[in-house]
N, C-alpha and C positions, 0 to 999 in steps of 0.2 A: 667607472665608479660613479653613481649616482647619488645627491644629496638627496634626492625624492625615496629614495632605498637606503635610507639611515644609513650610508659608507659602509654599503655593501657588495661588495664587485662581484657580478654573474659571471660566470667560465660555462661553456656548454661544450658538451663530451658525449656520441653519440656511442656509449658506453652500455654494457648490460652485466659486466661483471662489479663481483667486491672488492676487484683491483682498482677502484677509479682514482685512489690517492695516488697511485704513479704516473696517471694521466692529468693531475691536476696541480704544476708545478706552478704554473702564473697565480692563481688563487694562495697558496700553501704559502708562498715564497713576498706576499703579497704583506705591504703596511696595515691592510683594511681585512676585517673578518670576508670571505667569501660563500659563495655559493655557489657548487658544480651542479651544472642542469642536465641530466642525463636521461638518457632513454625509457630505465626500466628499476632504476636503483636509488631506492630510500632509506640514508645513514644521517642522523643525526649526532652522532657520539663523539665528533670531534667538537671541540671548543672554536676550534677559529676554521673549520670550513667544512660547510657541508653540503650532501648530496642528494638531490630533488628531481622527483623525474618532472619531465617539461608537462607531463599534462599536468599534476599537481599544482607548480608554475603557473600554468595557464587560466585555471581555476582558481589560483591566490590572487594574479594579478586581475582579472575581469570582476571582482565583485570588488 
């Protein structure tokens, strides 16, 4: 968890299905909203963690 990322813990999951909340128990389970960085899959719908593919990521964080 990073303060520079408003106490937001990144989990990366080299995931491509809708199943990624079963892989993302550290995040889920976590004091701090997260963010699973995955391969190929973009969910916003949960309140306290969600799923971004890494280039997305890549893209957020380089500008």
């Amino acid at each position: 968890m990073s303060e520079h990322l408003g106490g937001v813990a990144i989990e990366s999951k080299y995931t491509e299905s809708a199943g990624w909340h079963s892989e993302s128990r550290t995040s889920i389970f976590s004091e701090w909203q997260g963010v699973v960085a995955t391969r190929n899959v973009f969910d916003t719908d949960d309140e306290k963690t969600r799923a971004i593919s890494t280039g997305m990521l890549a893209f957020l964080f380089d500008g």
